[in-house]
PyMOL CGO cylinders between C-alpha atoms (Angstrom):
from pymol import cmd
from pymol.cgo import CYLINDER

trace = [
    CYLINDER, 7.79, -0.74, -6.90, 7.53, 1.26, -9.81, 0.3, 1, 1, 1, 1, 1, 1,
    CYLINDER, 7.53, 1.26, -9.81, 3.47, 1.73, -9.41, 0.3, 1, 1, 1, 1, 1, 1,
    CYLINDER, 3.47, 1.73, -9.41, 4.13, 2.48, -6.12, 0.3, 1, 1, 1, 1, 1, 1,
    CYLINDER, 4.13, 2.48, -6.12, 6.74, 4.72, -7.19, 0.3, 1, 1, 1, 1, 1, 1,
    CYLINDER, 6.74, 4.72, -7.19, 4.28, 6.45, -9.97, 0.3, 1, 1, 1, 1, 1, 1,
    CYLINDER, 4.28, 6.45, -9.97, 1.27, 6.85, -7.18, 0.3, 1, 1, 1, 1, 1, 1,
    CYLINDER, 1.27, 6.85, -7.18, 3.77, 8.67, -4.97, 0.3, 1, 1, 1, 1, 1, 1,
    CYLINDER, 3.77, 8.67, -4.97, 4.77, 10.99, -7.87, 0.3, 1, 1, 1, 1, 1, 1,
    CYLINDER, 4.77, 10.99, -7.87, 1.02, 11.75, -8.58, 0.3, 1, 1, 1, 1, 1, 1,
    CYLINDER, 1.02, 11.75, -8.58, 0.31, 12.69, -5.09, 0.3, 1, 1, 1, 1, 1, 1,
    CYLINDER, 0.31, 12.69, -5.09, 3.10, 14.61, -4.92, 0.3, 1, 1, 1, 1, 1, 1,
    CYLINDER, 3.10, 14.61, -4.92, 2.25, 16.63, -8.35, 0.3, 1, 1, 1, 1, 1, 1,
    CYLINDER, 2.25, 16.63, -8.35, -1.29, 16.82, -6.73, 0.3, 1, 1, 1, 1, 1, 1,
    CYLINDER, -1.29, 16.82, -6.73, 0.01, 18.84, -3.42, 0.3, 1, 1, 1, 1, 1, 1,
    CYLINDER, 0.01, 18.84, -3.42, -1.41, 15.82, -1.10, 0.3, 1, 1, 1, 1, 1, 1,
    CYLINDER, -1.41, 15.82, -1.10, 2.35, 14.68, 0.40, 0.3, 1, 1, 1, 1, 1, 1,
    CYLINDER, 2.35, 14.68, 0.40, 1.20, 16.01, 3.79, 0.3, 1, 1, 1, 1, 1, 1,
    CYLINDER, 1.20, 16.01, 3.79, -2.09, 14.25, 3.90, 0.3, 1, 1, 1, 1, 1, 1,
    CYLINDER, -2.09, 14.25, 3.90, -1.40, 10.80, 1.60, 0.3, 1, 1, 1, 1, 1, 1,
    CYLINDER, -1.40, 10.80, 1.60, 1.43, 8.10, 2.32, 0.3, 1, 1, 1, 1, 1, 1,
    CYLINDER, 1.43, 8.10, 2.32, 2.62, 4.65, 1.24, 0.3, 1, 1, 1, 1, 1, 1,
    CYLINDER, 2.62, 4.65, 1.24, 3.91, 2.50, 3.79, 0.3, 1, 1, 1, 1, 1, 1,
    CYLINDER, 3.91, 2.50, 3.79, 5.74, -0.59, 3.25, 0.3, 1, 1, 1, 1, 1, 1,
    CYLINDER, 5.74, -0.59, 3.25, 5.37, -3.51, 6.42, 0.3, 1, 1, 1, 1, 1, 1,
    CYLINDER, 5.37, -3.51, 6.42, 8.61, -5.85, 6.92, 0.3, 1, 1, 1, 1, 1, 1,
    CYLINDER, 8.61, -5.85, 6.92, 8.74, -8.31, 9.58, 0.3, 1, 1, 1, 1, 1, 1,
    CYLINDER, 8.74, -8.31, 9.58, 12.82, -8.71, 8.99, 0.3, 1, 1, 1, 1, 1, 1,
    CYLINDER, 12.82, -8.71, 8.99, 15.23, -5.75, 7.41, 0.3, 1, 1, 1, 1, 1, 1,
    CYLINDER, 15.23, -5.75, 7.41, 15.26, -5.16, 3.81, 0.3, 1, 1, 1, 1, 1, 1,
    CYLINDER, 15.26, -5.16, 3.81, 18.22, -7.90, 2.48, 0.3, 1, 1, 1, 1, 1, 1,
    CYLINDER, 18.22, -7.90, 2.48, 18.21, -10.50, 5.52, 0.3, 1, 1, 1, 1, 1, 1,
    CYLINDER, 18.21, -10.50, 5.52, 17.14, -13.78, 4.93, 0.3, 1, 1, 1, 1, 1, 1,
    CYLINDER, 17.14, -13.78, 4.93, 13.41, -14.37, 5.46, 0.3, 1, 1, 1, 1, 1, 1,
    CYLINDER, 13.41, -14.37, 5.46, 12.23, -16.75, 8.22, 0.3, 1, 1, 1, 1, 1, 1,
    CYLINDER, 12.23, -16.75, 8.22, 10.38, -19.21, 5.87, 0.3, 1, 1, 1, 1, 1, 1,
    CYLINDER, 10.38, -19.21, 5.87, 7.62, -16.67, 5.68, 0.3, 1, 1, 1, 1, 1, 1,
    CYLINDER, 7.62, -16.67, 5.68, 5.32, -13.87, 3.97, 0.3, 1, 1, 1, 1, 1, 1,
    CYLINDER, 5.32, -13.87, 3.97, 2.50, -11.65, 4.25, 0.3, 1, 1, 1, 1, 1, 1,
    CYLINDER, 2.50, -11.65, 4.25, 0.38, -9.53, 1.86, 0.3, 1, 1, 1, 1, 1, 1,
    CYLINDER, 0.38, -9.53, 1.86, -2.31, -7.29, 2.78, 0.3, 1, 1, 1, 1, 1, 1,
    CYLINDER, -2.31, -7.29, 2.78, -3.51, -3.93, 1.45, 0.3, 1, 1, 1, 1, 1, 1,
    CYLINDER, -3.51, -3.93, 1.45, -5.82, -1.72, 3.68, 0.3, 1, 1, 1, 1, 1, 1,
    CYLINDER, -5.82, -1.72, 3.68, -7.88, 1.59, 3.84, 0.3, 1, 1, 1, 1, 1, 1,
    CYLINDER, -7.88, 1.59, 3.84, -8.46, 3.10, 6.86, 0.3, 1, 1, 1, 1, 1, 1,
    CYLINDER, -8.46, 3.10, 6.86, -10.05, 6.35, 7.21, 0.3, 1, 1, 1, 1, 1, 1,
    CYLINDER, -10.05, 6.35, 7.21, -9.75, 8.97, 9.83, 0.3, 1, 1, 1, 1, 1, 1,
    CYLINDER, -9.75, 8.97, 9.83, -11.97, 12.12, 9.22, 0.3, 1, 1, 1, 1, 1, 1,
    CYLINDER, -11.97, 12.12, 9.22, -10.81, 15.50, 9.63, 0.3, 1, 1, 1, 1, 1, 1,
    CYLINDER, -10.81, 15.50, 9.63, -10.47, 16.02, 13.41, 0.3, 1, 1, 1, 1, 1, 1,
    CYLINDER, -10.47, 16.02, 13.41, -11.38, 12.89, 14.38, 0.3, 1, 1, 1, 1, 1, 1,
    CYLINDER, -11.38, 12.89, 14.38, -9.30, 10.43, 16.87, 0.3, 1, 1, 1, 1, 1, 1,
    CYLINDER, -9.30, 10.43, 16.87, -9.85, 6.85, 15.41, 0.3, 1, 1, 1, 1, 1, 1,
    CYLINDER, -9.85, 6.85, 15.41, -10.56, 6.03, 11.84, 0.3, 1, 1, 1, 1, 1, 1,
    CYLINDER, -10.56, 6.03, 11.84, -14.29, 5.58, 11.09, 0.3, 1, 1, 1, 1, 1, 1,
    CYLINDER, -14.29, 5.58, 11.09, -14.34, 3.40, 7.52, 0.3, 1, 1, 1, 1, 1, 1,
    CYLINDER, -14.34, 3.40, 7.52, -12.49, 0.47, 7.00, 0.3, 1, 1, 1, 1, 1, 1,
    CYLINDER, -12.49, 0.47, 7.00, -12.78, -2.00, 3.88, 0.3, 1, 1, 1, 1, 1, 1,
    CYLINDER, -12.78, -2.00, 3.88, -13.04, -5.58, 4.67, 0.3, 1, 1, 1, 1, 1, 1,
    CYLINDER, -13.04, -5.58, 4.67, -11.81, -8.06, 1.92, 0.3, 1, 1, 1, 1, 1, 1,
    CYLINDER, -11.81, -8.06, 1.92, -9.39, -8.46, -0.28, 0.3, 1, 1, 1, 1, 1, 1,
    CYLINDER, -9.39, -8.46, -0.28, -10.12, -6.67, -3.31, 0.3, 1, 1, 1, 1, 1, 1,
    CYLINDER, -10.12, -6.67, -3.31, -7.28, -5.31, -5.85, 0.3, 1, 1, 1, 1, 1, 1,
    CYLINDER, -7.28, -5.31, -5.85, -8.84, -2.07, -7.19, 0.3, 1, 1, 1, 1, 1, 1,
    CYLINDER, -8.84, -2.07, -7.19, -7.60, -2.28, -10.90, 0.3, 1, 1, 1, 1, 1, 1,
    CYLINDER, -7.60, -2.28, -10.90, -9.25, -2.59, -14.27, 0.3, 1, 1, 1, 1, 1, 1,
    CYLINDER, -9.25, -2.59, -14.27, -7.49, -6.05, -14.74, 0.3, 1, 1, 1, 1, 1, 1,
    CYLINDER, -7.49, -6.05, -14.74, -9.52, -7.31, -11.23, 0.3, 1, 1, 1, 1, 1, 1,
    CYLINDER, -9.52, -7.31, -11.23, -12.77, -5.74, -11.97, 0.3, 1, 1, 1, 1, 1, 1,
    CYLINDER, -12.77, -5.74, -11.97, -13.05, -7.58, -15.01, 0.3, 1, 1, 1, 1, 1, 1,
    CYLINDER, -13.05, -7.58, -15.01, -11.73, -10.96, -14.30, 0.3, 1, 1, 1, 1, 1, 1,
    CYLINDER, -11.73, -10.96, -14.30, -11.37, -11.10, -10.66, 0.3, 1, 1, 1, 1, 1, 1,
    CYLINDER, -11.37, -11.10, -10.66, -14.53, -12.96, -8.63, 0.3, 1, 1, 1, 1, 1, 1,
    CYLINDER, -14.53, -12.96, -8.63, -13.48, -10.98, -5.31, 0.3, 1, 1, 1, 1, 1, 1,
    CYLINDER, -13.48, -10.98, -5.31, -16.11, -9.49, -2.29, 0.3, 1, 1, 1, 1, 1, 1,
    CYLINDER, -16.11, -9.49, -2.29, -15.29, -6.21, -0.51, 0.3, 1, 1, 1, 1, 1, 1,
    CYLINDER, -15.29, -6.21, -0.51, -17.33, -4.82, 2.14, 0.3, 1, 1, 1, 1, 1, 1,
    CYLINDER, -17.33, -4.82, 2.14, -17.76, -0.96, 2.89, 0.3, 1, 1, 1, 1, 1, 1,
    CYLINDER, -17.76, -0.96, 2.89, -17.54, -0.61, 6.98, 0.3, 1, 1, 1, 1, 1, 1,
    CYLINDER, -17.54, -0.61, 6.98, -18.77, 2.48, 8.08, 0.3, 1, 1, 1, 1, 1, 1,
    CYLINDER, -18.77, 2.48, 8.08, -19.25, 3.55, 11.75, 0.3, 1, 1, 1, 1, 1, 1,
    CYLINDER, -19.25, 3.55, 11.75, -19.79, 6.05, 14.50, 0.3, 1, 1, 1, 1, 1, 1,
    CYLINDER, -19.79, 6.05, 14.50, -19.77, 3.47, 17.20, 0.3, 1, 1, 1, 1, 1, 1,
    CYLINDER, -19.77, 3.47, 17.20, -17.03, 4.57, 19.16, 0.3, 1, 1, 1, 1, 1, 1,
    CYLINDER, -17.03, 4.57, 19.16, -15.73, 0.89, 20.12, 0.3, 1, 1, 1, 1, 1, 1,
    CYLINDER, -15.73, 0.89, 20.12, -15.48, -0.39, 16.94, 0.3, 1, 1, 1, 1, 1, 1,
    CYLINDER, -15.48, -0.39, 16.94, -13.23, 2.63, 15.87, 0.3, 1, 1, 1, 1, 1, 1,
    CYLINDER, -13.23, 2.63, 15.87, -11.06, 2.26, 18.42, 0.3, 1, 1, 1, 1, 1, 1,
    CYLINDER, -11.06, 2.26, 18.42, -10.45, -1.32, 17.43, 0.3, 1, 1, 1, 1, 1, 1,
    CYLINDER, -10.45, -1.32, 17.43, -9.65, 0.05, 13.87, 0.3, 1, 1, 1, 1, 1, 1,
    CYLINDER, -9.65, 0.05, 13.87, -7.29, 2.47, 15.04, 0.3, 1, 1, 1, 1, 1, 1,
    CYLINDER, -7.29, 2.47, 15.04, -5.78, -0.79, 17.23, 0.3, 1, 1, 1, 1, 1, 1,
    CYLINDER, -5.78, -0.79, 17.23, -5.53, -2.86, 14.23, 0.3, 1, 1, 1, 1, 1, 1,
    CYLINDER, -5.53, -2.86, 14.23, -3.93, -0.12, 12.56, 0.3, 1, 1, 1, 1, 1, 1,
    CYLINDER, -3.93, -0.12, 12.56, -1.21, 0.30, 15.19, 0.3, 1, 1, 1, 1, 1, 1,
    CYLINDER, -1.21, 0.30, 15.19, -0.49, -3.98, 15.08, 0.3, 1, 1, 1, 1, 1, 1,
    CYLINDER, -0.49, -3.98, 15.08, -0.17, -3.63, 11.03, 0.3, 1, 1, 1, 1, 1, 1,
    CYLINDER, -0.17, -3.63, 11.03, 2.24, -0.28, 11.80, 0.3, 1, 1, 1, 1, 1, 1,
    CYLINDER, 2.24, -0.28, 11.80, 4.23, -1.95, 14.14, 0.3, 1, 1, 1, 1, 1, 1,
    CYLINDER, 4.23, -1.95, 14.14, 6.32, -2.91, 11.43, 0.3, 1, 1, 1, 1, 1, 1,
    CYLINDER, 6.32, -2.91, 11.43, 6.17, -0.19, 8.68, 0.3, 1, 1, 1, 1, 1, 1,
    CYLINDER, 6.17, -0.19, 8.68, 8.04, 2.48, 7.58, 0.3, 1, 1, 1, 1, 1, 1,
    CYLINDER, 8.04, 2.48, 7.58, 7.22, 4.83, 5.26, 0.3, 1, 1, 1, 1, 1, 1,
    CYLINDER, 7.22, 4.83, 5.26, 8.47, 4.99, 1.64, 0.3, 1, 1, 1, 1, 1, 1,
    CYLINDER, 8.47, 4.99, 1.64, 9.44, 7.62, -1.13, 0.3, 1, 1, 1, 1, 1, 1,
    CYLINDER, 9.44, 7.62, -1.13, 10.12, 8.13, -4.30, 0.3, 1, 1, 1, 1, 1, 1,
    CYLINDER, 10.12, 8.13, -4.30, 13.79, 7.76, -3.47, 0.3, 1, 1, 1, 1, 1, 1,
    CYLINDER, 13.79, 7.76, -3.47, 13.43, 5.22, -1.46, 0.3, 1, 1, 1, 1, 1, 1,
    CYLINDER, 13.43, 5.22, -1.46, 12.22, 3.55, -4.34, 0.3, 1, 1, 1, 1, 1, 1,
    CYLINDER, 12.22, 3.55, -4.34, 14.55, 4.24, -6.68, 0.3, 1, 1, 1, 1, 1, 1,
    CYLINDER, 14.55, 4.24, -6.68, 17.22, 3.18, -4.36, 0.3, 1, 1, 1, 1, 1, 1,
    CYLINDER, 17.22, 3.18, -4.36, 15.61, -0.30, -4.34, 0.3, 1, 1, 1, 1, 1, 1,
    CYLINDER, 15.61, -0.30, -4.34, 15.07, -0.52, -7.67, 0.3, 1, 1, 1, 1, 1, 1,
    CYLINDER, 15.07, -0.52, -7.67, 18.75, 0.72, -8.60, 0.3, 1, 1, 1, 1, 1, 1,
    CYLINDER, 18.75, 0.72, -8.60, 19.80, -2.60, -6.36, 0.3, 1, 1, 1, 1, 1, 1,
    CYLINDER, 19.80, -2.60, -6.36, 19.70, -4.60, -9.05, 0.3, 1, 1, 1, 1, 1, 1,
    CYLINDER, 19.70, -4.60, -9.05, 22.00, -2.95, -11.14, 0.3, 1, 1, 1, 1, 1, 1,
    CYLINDER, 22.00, -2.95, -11.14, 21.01, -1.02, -14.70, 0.3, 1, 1, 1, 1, 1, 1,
    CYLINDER, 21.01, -1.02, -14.70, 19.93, -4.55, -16.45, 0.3, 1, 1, 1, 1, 1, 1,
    CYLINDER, 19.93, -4.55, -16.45, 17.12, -5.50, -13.74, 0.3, 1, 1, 1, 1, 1, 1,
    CYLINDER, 17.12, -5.50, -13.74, 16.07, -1.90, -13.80, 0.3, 1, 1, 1, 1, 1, 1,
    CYLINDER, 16.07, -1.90, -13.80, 15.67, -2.09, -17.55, 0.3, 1, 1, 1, 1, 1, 1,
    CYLINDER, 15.67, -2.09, -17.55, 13.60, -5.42, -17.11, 0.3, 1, 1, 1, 1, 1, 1,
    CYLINDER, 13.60, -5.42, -17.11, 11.34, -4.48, -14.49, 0.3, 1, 1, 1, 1, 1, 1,
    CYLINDER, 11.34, -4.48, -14.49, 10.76, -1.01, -16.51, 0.3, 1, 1, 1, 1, 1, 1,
    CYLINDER, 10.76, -1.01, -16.51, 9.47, -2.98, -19.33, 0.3, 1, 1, 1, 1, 1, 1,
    CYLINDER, 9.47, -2.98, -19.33, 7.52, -5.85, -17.63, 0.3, 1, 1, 1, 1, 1, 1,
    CYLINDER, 7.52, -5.85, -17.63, 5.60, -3.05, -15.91, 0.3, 1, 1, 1, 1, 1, 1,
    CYLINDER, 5.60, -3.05, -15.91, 5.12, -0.43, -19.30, 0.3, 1, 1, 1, 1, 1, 1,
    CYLINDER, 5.12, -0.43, -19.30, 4.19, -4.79, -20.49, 0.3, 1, 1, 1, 1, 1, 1,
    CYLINDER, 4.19, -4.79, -20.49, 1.69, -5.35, -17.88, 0.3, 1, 1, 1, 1, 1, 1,
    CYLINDER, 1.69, -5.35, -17.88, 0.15, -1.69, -16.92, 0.3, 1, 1, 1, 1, 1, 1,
    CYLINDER, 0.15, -1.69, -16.92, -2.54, -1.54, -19.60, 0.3, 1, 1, 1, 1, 1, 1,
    CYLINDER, -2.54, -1.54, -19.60, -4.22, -4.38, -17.73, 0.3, 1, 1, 1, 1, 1, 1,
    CYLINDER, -4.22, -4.38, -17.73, -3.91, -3.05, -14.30, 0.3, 1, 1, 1, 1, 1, 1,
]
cmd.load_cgo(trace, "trace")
């Protein structure tokens, strides 16, 4: 949360809010009990400017930090296409994963974080500053 938190800040700073967001995909509301279940994806689509249907996709499931590049055996392939077809089928994939999203912000995120009460925020605040250099 708080990387996601930080990369919403930067685009902010950077004037991009309008063109860059962070969605987060729940199958069940935020505090019910989950069904026995989870999922964990990450994905880049990319629409050009004026375009209807996204025409790059990356396939794979690479994390893009210094920590994986290093120590990470992991394959990602670079899909790019005019083909018409196979960008609609992007843009349908896209609206399956969105079915369930919402986006997020910076509040947002602080309001999660702040759930746990001053201690966990302390904790997580540290584990993070702890674990970032090898992101």
């Amino acid at each position: 949360m708080i990387l996601a938190r930080r990369f919403l800040q930067n685009v902010q700073k950077a004037g991009q809010k309008s063109r860059i967001k962070l969605e987060e995909w729940r199958h069940v509301p935020r505090g019910s009990a989950l069904d026995g279940w989870t999922y964990h994806a990450k994905g880049i689509w990319i629409t050009p400017p004026h375009a209807a249907y996204p025409a790059l996709t990356l396939i794979g499931s690479s994390n893009f930090t210094r920590r994986s590049d290093r120590l990470d055996l992991e394959s990602t392939c670079v899909v790019v296409t005019r083909d018409e077809r196979l960008q609609r089928a992007l843009e349908e994939e896209v609206a399956g994963i969105r079915e369930f999203t919402s986006e997020t912000s910076v509040e947002e995120l602080d309001g999660i974080l702040a759930e746990g009460g001053w201690r966990r925020g302390i904790a997580v605040r540290a584990w993070v500053a702890l674990v970032s250099s090898m992101l």
